[in-house]
LOVEXBA-967362 format. One line per field, with one value per residue (C-alpha): x, y, z; chain; residue in three letters. Coordinates in Angstrom, 3 decimals. Layout:
N
X (X_...)
Y (Y_...)
Z (Z_...)
cadena (A_...)
residuo (ALA_...)
***
This chain:
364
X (-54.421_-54.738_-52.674_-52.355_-52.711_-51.331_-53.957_-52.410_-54.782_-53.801_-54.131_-51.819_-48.608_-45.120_-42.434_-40.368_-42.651_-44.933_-44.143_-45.844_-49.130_-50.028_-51.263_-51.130_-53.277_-53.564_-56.902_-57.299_-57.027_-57.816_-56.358_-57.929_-55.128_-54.295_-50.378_-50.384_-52.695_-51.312_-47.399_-48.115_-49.998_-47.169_-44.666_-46.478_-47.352_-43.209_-42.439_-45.118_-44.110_-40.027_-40.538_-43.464_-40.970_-37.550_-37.234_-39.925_-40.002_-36.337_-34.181_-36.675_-36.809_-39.072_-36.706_-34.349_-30.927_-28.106_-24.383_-23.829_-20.890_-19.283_-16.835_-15.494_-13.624_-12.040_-11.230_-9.157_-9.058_-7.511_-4.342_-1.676_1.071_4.199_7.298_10.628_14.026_15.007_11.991_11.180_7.610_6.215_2.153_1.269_-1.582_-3.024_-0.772_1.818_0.101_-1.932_0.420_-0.195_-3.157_-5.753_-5.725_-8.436_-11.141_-8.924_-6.679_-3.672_-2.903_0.682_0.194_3.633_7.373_10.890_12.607_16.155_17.633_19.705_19.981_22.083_23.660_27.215_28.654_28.599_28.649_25.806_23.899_25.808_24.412_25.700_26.180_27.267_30.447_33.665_37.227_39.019_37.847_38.426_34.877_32.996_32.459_32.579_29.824_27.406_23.879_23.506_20.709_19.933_23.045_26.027_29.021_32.193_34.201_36.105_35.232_35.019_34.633_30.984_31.433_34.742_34.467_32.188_33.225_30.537_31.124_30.932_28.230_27.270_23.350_21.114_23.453_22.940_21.448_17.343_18.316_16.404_14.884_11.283_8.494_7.706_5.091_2.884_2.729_3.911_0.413_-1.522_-4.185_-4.980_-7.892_-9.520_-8.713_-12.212_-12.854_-15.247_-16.285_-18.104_-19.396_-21.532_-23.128_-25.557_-26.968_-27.495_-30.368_-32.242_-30.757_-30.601_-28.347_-27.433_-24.840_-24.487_-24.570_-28.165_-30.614_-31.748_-28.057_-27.553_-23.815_-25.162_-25.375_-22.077_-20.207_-21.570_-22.323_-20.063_-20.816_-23.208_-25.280_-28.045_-28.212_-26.636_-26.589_-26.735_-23.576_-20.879_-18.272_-16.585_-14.032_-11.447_-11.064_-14.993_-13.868_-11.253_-13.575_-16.444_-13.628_-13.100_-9.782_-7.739_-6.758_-3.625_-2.537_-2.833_-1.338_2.412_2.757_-0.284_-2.828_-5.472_-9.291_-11.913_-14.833_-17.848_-20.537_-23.980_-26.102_-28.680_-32.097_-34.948_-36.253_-39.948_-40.262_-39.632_-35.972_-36.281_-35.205_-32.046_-29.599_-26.126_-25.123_-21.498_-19.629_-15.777_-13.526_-10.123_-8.023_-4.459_-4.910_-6.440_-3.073_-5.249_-6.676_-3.606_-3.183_-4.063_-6.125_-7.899_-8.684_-11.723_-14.935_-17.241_-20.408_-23.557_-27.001_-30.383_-33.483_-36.625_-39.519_-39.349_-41.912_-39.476_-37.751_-41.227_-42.236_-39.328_-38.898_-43.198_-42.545_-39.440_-41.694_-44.367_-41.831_-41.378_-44.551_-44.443_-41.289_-43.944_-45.916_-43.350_-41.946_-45.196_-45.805_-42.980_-43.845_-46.858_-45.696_-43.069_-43.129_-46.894_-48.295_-50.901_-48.169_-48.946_-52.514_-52.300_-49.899_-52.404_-54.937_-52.448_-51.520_-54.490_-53.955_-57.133_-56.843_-58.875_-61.590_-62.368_-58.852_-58.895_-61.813_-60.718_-57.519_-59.476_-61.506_-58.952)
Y (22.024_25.764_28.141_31.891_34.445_38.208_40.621_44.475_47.186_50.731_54.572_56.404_56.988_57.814_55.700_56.735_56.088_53.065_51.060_53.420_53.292_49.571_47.142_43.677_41.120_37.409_35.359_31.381_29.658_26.222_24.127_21.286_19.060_15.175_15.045_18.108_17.435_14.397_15.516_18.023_16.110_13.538_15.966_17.817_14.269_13.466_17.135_16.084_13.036_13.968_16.141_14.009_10.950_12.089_15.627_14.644_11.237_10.140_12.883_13.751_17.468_18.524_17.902_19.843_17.962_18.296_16.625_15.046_15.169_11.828_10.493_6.802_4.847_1.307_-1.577_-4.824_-7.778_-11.411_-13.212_-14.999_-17.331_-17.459_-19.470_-18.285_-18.964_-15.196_-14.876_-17.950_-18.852_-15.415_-14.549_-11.657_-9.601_-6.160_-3.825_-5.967_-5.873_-2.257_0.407_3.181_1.744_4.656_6.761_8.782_6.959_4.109_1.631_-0.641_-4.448_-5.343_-9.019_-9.497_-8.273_-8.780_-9.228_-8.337_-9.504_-8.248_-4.788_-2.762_1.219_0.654_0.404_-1.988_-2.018_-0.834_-3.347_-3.714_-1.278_0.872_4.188_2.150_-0.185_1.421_0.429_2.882_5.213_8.146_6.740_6.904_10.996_11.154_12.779_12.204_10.846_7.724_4.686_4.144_5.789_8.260_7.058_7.173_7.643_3.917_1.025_-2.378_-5.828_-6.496_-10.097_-11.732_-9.913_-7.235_-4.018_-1.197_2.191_1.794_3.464_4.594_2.887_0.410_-3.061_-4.881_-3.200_-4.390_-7.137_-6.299_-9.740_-10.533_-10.570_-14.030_-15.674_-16.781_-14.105_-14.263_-13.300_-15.393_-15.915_-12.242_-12.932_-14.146_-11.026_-8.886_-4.887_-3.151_0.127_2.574_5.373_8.159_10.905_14.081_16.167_19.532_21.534_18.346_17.903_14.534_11.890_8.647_5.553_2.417_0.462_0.370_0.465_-2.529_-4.150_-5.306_-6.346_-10.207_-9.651_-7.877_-10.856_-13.231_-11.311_-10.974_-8.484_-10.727_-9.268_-11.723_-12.602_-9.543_-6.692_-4.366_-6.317_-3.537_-6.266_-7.029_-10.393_-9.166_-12.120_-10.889_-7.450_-8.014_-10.961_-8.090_-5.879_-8.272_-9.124_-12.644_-12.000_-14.085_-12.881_-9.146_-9.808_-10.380_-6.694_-5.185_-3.412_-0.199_-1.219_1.198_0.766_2.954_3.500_5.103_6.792_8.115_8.663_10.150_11.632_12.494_8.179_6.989_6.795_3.225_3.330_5.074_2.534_2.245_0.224_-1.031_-1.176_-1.982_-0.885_-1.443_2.162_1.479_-0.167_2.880_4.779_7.926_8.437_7.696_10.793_10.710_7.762_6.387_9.614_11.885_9.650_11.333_12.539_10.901_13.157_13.461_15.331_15.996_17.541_21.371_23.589_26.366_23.292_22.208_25.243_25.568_22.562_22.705_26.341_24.502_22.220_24.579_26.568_23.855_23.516_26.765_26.052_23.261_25.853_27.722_24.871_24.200_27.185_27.084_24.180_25.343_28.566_26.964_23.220_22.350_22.091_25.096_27.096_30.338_30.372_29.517_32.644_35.096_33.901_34.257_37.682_40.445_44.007_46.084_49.782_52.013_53.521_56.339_57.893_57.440_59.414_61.904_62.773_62.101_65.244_67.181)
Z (-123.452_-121.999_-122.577_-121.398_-123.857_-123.544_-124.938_-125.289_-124.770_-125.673_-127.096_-129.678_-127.532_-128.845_-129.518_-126.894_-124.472_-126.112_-122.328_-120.449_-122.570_-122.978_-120.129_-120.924_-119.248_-120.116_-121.444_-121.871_-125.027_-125.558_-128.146_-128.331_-129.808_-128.208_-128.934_-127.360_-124.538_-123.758_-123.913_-121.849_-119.121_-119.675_-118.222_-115.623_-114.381_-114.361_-112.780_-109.782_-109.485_-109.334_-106.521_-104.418_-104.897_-105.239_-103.524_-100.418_-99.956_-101.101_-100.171_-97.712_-98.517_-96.280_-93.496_-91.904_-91.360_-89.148_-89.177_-86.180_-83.156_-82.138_-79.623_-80.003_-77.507_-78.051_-75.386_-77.005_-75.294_-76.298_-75.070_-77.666_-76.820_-79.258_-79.256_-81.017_-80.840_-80.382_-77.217_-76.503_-75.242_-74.289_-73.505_-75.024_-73.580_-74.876_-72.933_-75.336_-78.420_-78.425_-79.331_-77.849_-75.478_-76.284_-79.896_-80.935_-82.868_-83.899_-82.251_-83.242_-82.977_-83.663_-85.520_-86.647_-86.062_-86.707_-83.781_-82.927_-79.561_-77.050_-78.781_-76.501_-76.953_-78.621_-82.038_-84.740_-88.052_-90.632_-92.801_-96.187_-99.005_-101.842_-99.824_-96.066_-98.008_-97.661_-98.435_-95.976_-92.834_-95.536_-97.165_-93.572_-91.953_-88.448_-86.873_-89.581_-89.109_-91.286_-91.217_-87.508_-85.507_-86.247_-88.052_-85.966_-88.719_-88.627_-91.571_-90.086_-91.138_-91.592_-92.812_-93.787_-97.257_-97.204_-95.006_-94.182_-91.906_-87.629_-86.019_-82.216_-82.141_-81.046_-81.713_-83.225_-86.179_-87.603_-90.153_-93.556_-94.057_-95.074_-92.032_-90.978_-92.707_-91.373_-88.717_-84.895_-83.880_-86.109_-83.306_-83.138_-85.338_-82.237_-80.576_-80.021_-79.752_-77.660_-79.899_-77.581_-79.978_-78.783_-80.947_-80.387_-82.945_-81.151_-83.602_-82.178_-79.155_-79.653_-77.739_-78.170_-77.594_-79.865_-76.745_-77.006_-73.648_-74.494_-74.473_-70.270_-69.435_-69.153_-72.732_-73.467_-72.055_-74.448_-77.695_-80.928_-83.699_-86.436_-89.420_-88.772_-85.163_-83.393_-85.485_-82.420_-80.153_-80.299_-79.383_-83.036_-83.572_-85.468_-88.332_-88.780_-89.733_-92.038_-93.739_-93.780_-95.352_-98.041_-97.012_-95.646_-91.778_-91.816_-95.352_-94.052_-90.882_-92.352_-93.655_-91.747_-93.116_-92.234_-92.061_-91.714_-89.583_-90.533_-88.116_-89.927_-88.093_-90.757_-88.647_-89.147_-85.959_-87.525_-86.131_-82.742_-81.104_-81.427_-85.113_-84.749_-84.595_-85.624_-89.131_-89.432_-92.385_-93.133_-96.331_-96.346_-97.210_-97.360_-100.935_-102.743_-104.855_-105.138_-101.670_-100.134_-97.915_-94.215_-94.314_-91.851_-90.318_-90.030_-91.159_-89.204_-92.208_-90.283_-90.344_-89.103_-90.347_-88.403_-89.867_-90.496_-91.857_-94.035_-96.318_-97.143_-98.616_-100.434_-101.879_-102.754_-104.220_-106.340_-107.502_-108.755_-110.030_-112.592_-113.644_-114.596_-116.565_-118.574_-119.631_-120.775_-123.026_-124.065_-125.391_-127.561_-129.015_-130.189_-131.343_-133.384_-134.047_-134.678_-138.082_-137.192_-135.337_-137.337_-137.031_-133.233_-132.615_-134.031_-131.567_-129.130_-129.126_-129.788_-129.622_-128.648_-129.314_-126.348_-128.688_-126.413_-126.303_-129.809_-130.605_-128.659_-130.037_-133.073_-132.314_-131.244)
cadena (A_A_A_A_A_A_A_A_A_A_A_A_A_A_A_A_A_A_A_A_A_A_A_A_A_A_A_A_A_A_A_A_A_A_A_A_A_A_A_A_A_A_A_A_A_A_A_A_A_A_A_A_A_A_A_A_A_A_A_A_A_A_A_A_A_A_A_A_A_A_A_A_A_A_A_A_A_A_A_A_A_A_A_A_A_A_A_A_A_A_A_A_A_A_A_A_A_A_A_A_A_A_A_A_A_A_A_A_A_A_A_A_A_A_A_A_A_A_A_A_A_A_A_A_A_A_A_A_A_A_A_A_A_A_A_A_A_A_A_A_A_A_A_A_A_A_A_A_A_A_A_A_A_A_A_A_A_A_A_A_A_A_A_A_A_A_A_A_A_A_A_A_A_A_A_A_A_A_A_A_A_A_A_A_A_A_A_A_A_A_A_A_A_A_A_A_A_A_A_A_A_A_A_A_A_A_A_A_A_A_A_A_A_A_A_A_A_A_A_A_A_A_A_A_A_A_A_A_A_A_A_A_A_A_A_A_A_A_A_A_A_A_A_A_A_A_A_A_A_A_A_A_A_A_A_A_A_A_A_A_A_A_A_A_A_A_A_A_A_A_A_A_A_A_A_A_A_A_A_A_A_A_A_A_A_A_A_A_A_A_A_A_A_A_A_A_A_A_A_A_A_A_A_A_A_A_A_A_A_A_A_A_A_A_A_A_A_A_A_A_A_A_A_A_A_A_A_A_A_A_A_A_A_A_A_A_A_A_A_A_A_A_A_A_A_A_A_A_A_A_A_A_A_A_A_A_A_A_A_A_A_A_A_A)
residuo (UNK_UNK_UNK_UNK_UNK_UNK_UNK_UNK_UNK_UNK_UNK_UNK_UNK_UNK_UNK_UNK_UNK_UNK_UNK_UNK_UNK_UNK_UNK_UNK_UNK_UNK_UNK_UNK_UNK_UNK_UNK_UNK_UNK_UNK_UNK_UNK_UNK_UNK_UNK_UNK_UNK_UNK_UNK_UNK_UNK_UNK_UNK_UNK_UNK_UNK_UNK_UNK_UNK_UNK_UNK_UNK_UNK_UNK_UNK_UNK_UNK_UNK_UNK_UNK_UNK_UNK_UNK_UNK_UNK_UNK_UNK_UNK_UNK_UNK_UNK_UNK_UNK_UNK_UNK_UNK_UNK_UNK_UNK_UNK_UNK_UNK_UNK_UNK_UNK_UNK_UNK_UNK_UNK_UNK_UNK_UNK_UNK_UNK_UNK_UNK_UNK_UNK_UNK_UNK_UNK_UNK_UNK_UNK_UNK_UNK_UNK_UNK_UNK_UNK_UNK_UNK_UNK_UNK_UNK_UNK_UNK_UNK_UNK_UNK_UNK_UNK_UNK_UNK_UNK_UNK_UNK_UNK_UNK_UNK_UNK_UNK_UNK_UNK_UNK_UNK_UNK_UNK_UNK_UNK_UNK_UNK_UNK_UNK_UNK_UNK_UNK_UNK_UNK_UNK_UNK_UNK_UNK_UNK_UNK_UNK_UNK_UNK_UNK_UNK_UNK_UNK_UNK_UNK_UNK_UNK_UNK_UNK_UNK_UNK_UNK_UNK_UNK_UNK_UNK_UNK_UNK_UNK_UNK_UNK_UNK_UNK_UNK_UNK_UNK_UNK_UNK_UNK_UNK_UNK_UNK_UNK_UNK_UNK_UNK_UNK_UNK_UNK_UNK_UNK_UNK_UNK_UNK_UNK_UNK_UNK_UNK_UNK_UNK_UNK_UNK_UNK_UNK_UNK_UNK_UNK_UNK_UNK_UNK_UNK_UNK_UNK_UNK_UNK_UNK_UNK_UNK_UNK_UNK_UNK_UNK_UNK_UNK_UNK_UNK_UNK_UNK_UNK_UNK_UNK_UNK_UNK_UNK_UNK_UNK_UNK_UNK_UNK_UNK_UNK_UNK_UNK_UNK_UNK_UNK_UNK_UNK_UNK_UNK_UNK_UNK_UNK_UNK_UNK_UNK_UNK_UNK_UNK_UNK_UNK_UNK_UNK_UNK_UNK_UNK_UNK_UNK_UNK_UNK_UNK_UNK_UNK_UNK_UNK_UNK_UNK_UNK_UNK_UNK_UNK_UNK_UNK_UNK_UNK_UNK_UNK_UNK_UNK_UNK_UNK_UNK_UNK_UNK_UNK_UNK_UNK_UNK_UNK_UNK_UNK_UNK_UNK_UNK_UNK_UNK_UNK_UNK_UNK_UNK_UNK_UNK_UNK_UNK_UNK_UNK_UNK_UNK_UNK_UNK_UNK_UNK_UNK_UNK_UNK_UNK_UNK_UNK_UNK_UNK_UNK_UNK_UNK_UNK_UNK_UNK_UNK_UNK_UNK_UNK_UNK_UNK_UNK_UNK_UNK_UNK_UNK_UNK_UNK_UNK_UNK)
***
């Protein structure tokens, strides 16, 4: 084990100014002691290894990074034929179904509804409920916004014994029943989605598409999103993303639902373009009581790093910077917790007097 030793070297000098008349300069002493030796090889070996391994090669530290820009466009396609005694048989087609037809980074599939017929501007009645039953027109104010339309101040017969206050709306009123079960669209989960995503990382200027240029449009009309066998097919069936989610299509598709769809784009440009590609990943987010805010919205946190020249150093000055720290520790530990602590502190700090300015004042 070495450590650094401060030897002090100085004249006769007041107290007042005993800084400005000593120079200290540092000498080698070797203990030769193998708990020592070894503990402190032991650590130097983890410090070296922590910041080869971790801060290079894991977090890649001697890269610079950069956040990256991205557009993403959706087309839906898939057709669905339901039969109900309000409708009828009706085809439903995406300009049906996709409400509104273009949103910014996400889309929407209705998959189920409660339908109410023949709704036309005129007045009816309000659905029975503690503050729409009334007993007289005193009990309904005219003029006054209430539910779904504006109360015209008149209480009418809702059923034979129940009596709620008239108002001017859509007639007649949304019944407050249960969505049917299963849903009206239960063959949406055969529906597909076209997710164009494009993304640049300007320190790099870097570009790219996850419609990949090996991808040709014979093989867009055939492929469907698959871990295994297409992991690159940007064409995603969506029963597949709800079962990647974690979640049952057709029980989610009574009440709806919001699933996320995360595309990762973590490359590392030091390799060839042909290892940046896309990874896709799905989480449900309506089901999480704390992060219930605005979900859905904003998952946009990809990077790149490319090698860079000025993180290197720093993160190889860091690391010898810690060493340092070692034999710092280390020489604590000697100082204070080994059995010859005492005797090792004397031979670590020797004060030399400058014999030549002290014969001279001598003389004087």
């Amino acid at each position: 084990m070495i450590l650094f030793i401060l030897v002090t070297m100085g004249g006769r000098c007041g107290s007042g100014c005993q800084c400005f008349c000593e120079y200290s300069t540092s000498k080698v002493l070797v203990i030769r002691s193998k708990l020592a030796g070894v503990l402190n090889r032991s650590i130097q070996v983890l410090v070296i290894a922590f910041v080869v391994l971790y801060v290079c090669l894991y977090q890649k530290g001697y890269q610079k990074t950069d956040n990256v820009l991205s557009s993403v466009t959706t087309k839906v396609k898939g057709i669905a034929l339901i039969n109900t005694s309000e409708l009828g048989q009706r085809i439903w087609d995406v300009a049906d179904y996709v409400i509104p037809p273009q949103e910014d980074g996400s889309f929407f599939v209705l998959t189920n509804m409660i339908i109410t017929p023949n709704q036309t501007q005129s007045k009816c009645a309000l659905n029975p409920s503690s503050k729409s039953m009334c007993t007289s027109n005193q009990d309904c104010k005219r003029g006054v916004i209430f539910g779904n339309g504006v109360q015209t101040g008149i209480c009418v017969h809702y059923s034979a014994s129940e009596k709620t206050c008239e108002v001017l709306s859509w007639c007649p009123l949304e019944k407050i029943v249960d969505p049917p079960n299963p849903p009206l669209l239960a063959n949406a989960e055969n529906f597909t989605v076209l997710i164009k995503n494009s993304i640049r990382y300007p320190k790099f200027n870097f570009n790219k598409r996850n419609i990949l240029p090996s991808i040709n449009s014979s093989y867009l009309a055939r492929c469907v999103f698959n871990d295994k066998t297409d992991p690159n097919c940007p064409i995603f069936r969506l029963k597949d993303i709800v079962t990647k989610a974690g979640e049952d299509f057709q029980t989610m598709a009574v009440h709806g639902g919001l699933i996320e769809v995360q595309i990762r784009w973590d490359c590392d440009l030091d390799w060839s373009e042909h290892w940046c590609v896309p990874r896709y990943t799905f989480q449900r987010v309506d089901k999480d009581p704390v992060h219930n805010v605005s979900v859905g919205y904003n998952f946009r946190w990809d990077k790149a790093g490319k090698f860079d020249i000025l993180p290197t150093f720093l993160n190889i000055g860091a690391g010898l910077a810690l060493l340092g720290v070692v034999s710092v520790i280390f020489d604590l530990i000697v100082l204070k917790c080994m059995k010859r602590s005492q005797h090792y502190k004397e031979q670590k700090y020797s004060y030399l007097v400058d014999h030549e300015l002290l014969s001279n004042e001598e003389d004087t």
